[in-house]
FIGU-272425 format. One line per 8 residues: number of its first residue (from 1); their letters; for each residue x, y negated, z negated of C-alpha. Coordinates in steps of 0.2 Angstrom, whole numbers. Last residue first. Layout:
N
NUM) a) X/Y/Z ~ ...
This chain:
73
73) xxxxxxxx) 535/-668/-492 ~ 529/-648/-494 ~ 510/-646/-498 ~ 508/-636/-516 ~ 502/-621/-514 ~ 518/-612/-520 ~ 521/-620/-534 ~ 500/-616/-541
65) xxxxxxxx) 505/-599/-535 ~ 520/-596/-545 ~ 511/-604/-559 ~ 495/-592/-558 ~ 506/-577/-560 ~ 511/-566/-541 ~ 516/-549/-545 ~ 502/-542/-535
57) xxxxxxxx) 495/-525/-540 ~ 489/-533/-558 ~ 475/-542/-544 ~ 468/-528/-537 ~ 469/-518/-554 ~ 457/-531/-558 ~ 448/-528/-547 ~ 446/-510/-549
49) xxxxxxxx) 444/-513/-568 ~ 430/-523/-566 ~ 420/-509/-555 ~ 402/-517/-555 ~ 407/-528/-537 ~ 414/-513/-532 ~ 399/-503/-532 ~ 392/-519/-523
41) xxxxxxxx) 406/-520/-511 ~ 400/-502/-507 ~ 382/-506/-506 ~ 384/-519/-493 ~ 399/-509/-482 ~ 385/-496/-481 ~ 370/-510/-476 ~ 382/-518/-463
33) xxxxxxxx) 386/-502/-454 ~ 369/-495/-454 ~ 365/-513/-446 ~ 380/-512/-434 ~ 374/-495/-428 ~ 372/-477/-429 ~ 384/-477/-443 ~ 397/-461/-445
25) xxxxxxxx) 404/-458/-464 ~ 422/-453/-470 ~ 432/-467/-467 ~ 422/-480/-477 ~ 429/-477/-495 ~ 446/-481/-487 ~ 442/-495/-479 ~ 434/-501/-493
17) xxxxxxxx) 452/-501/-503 ~ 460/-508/-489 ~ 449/-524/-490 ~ 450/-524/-508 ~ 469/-522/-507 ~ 470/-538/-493 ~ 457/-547/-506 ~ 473/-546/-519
9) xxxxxxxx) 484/-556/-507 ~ 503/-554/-512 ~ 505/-534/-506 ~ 498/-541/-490 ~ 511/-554/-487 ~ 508/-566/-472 ~ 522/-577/-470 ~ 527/-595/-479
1) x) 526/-610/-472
């Protein structure tokens, strides 16, 4: 089984990414909380080149994933 690799997983750089863009506000609640972290994977969502640039970051290719999912036997 193989380990958890962050720099592999282009949703982990997404995550980090909000994060980031998050650290400088103060909610007065989960609802404030739910409605920022909304409209910033929305901004995202109309970023393609941040997300893409998610992906570039890993140096995984569709064929070393597709052998790398494939159940062990």
């Amino acid at each position: 089984m193989l380990t958890y690799a962050p720099d592999l997983n282009p949703v982990a750089a997404t995550w980090s990414s909000l994060r980031a863009a998050l650290l400088d506000f103060a909610v007065h609640g989960i609802e404030e909380l739910t409605a920022l972290v909304k409209h910033r994977l929305k901004c995202m969502q109309y970023q393609p080149e941040l997300l893409t640039g998610f992906i570039a970051k890993t140096v995984l290719t569709a064929g070393v994933v597709a052998v790398l999912g494939r159940p062990r036997g």
